[in-house]
KEMAR-823004 format. One record per residue (C-alpha): x, y, z. Coordinates in steps of 0.25 Angstrom, whole numbers, plus 5000, padded with zeros to 4 digits. Example, Ala and Ser with C-alpha at 12.3 -4.5 7.8 and 13.67 -1.06 7.14 Angstrom:
// KEMAR-823004
504949825031
505549965029
END
This chain:
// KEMAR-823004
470249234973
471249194963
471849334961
471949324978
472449214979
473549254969
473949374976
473949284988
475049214982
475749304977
475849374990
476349264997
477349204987
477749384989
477749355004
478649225002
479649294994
479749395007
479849295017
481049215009
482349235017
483349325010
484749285008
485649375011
486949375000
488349445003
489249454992
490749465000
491849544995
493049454997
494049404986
493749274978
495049204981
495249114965
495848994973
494748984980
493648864980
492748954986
492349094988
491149184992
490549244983
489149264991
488549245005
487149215007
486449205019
484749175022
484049165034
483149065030
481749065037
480949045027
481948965016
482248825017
483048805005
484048874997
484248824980
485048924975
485849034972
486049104959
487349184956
487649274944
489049334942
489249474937
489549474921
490949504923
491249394930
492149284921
491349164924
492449084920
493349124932
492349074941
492348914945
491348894954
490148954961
489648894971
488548894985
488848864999
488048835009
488348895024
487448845034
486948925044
487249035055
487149015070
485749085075
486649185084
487449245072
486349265063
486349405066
487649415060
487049405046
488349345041
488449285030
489349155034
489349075047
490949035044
492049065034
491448985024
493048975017
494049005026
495049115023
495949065035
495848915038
497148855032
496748765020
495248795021
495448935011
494848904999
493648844999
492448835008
492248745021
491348635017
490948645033
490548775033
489848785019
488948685011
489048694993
487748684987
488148714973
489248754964
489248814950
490148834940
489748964932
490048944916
489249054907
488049084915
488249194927
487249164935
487349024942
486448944950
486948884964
486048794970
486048784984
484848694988
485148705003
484148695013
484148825023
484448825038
483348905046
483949015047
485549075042
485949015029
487249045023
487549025008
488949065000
489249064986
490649024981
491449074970
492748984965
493549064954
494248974944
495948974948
496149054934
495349174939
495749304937
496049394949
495349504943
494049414942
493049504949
491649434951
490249504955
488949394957
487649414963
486549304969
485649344960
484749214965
484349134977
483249044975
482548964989
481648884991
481148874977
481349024976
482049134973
482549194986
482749344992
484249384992
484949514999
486249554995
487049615006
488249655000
488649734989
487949714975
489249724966
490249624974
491549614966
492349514969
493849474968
494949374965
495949334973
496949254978
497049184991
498649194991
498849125004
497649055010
497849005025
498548865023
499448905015
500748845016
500248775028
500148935033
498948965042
498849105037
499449205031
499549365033
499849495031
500149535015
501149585007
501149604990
502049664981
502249674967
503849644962
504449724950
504049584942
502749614946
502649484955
501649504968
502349464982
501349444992
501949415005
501149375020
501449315032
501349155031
500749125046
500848995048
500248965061
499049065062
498749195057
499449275068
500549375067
501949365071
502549285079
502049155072
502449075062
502549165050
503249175038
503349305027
502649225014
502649274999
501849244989
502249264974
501449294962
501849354946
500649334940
499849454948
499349364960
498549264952
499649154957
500549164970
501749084971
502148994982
502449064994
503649095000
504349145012
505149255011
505449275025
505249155036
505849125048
505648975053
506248945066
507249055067
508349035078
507748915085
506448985086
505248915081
504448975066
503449045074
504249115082
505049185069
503949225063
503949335053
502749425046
502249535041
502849555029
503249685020
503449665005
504049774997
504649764982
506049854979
505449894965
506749934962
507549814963
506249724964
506749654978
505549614986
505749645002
504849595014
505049635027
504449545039
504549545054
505049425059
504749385074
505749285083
505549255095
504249295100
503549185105
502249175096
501749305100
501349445092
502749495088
501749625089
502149615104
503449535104
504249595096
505049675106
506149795106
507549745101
508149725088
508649565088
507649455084
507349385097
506649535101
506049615090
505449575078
506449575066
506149645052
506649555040
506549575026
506649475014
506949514999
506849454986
507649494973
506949394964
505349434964
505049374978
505549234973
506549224983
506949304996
507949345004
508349285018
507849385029
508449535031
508449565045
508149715045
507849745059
509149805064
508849915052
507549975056
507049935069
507150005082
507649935094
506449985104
505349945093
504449825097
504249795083
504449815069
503949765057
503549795043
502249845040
501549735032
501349735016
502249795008
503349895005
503649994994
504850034986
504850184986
505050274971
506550304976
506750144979
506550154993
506150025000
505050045011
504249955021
503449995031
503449955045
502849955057
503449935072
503249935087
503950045095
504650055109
503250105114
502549975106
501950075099
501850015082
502050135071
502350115057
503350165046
503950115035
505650075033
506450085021
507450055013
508450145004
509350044997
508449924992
508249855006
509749835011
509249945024
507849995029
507550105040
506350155046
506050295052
504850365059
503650285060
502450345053
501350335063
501250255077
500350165080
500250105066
500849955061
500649905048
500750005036
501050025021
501950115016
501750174999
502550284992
501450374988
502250494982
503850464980
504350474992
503150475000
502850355008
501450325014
501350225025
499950175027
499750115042
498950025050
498450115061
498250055075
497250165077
496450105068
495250145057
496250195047
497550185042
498650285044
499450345033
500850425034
501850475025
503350495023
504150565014
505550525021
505350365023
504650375036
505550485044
504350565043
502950535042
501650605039
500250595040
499550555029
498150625027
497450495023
498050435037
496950385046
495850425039
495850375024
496050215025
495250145035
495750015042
495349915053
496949895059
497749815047
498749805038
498349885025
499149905011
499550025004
500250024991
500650154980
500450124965
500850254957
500150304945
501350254936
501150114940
499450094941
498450074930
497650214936
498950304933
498650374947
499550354959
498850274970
498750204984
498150074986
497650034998
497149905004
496749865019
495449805026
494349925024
493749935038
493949995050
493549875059
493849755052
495049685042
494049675033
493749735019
494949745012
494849855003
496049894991
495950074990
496650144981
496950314984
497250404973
497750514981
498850484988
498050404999
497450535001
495950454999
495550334996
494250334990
493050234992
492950234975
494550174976
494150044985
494049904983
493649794994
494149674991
493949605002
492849625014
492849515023
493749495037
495249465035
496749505040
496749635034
498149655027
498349675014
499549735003
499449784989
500149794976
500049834960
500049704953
500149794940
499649944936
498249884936
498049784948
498249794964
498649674971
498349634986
498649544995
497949545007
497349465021
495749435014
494649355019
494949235010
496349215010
497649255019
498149325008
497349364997
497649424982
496849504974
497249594963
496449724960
496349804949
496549964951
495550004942
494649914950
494749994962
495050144955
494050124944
END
């Protein structure tokens, strides 16, 4: 009798363990941003039948990890979800930090999200959290929070696991169900909606000066995240110390209320950033709208040459660093067709070529309102630019890189969708052709991507390379993935990829060498307007 009645036990406390409600843990690939308060280092999430109370969480970091970067841990409480979505099986109800509410960027909404605990890790890698939360019947949402301390690194990778989740008095069943071996990544939120009393800002630009100083440049949108006309300025941010620190932005090119008309009708975006690496002079080029009443200069820039018509290509330069810049260089009469609708540079960045050649490239609407893009020049360090042939129709925003002296390769945005389109010219765009990797090689969900050429001379690896980076889908601005091709852009291998980013954003993005060693991007992320990470090659070409 006693041996049954112990087996009868022992079945039952089997049975209790099976009817305990798993949670269910997703550890998201998104950048830790160092000034934030909070970031989300897991989600959790438990349809509790049978659980009434959640105590605690256990988290261990990965032995690598330098505890003493990190300043606190910490667990959140969600709520609930509505009974309709819980078919959903997502893992938040809201934005549990906001990436886009002006001033509401860096920590978590205390209205959306309860704390139970928050620990300071020391020696010990495994930490306790309590949580002691009594459970909704039915979707419960958990987060842990990581806070880095300001001096982190931004080569500071962190791994963690929940390796414990005790309820009611018990350990509880976990599933993971993301990847096993999450790495995840500093960065820096550059510009955070608010800033500078801006409501958002867009579309980046990064270079690095002979000085070795990284320029980012982006469209300051002051009213709204919309595009031209608005109220917008071109913004640059500065940094000498590899982007650990950015300087207090400036405005190299900004309109105000330009010939009676008010700021939001002389807007001005887009921006193009290229450095003469002979002379060390930094250019960017912009489109500047006047005149067109607050609507998509997409559709209201018209044919014409004067400003009251068409939208107008200016340029600002800098001959100390990207301290100061020049007043605006009109160069609209140079390159621009009459019958055109619209040109405009293509977004990101510039090259100077191996014979000293100055090269941007562009984008614009023809007489038949069709858009196609090409690239325009310069011969003798900026004073004149032209533009030929364009390189393929129905394209916009492109990126143009030297691949072999005197070989230009522009990469383009492709209204056809799924992939990008890839051309080459040997004559500056008088002719063009069809690269093999075109339309086939680099998928993409319609956006902006980046493309830059780093030769062998100048990289850690000793080999010649492109590096590429855009949102890795074919439906979605969404993981946003750095790839690197050893072959000319022939092939870009799976092995030669790293996401850095897989949640939903803008899209755009633009790359540079920091040093021989380390790629820099600038780029639209999931948690901040412009976002800075710095990656090292031989993380990605191991």
């Amino acid at each position: 009798m006693k041996k049954f009645l112990s087996l009868t036990a022992g079945l039952l406390s089997v049975m209790a363990v099976q009817a305990a409600d798993t949670l269910f843990i997703k550890a998201p690939q998104v950048p830790i941003l160092i000034e934030r308060n909070d970031n989300v280092l897991f989600y959790m999430r438990m349809d509790a039948k049978e659980t009434k109370t959640l105590d605690e969480v256990t988290v261990t970091f990965g032995k690598d990890v330098p505890l003493s970067q990190i300043k606190s841990v910490k667990l959140y409480y969600g709520g609930t979800d509505a009974s309709q979505d819980r078919g959903k099986k997502r893992f938040a109800p809201v934005e549990y930090i906001s990436s886009n509410t002006p001033g509401k960027t860096l920590a978590a909404n205390p209205s959306y999200s309860v704390r139970k605990s928050e620990v300071q890790p020391k020696n010990d890698r495994t930490i306790v959290l309590k949580g002691e939360q009594k459970l909704f019947p039915g979707y419960n949402f958990f987060w842990v929070s990581l806070e880095m301390q300001p001096s982190a690194s931004l080569q500071t990778k962190v791994t963690a696991d929940i390796t414990s989740v005790k309820a009611d008095g018990k350990e509880n069943p976990t599933k993971l169900v993301s990847d096993k071996n999450i790495e995840r990544r500093m960065g820096i939120g550059v510009r955070h909606a608010g800033d500078d009393g801006s409501a958002a800002f867009r579309i980046p630009g990064l270079v690095t000066t002979n000085k070795g100083t990284l320029l980012g440049v982006y469209d300051v949108r002051y009213n709204s995240s919309v595009d031209l006309q608005e109220h917008i300025d071109i913004g640059l941010s500065r940094s000498t110390d590899g982007g650990k620190t950015w300087e207090k932005m400036r405005l190299p090119l900004a309109f105000g209320e330009y010939d009676g008309l008010p700021a939001a009708q002389n807007g001005v975006g887009d921006p193009s950033i290229l450095v003469d690496t002979k002379t060390n002079t930094v250019w960017i080029v912009a489109a500047w709208t006047h005149g067109m009443g607050n609507q998509r200069a997409w559709w209201s820039s018209h044919p014409g040459m004067d400003l009251n018509h068409t939208a107008q290509l200016v340029m600002a330069k800098s001959t100390d660093d990207g301290k100061t810049w020049s007043a605006p260089i009109n160069v609209t009469e140079q390159v621009k067709l009459p019958e055109w609708y619209f040109l405009l540079q293509g977004p990101g960045r510039g090259i100077t070529t191996s014979d000293g050649t100055l090269v941007f490239p562009i984008q614009f609407i023809d007489k038949t309102r069709i858009p196609n893009a090409g690239i325009m020049y310069s011969k003798d360090r900026g004073e004149t630019w032209k533009i030929h042939n364009y390189a393929r129709t129905n394209t916009t925003e492109a990126q143009v890189a030297e691949v072999e002296p005197g070989v230009l390769m522009l990469n383009m945005r492709d209204n056809r969708g799924g992939s990008r389109a890839v051309y080459t010219t040997t004559d500056f765009g008088q002719t063009w052709k069809e690269h093999e990797s075109s339309r086939t090689a680099l998928i993409e969900p319609v956006c902006m991507a980046s493309l830059i050429s780093v030769k062998a001379k100048d990289n850690v690896l000793g080999k010649d390379l492109l590096i590429f980076s855009n949102p890795n889908s074919t439906s979605a601005r969404k993981d946003m993935t750095i790839k690197i091709s050893m072959d000319g852009g022939k092939t870009w291998s799976a092995d030669h990829q790293l996401l850095l980013d897989e949640d939903y954003n803008w899209g755009y993005s633009c790359l540079t060498m920091i040093d021989k060693e380390t790629i820099g991007i600038l780029y639209e992320s999931s948690v901040a307007h412009m976002t800075f990470q710095s990656i090292k090659l031989k993380d990605i070409v191991k």
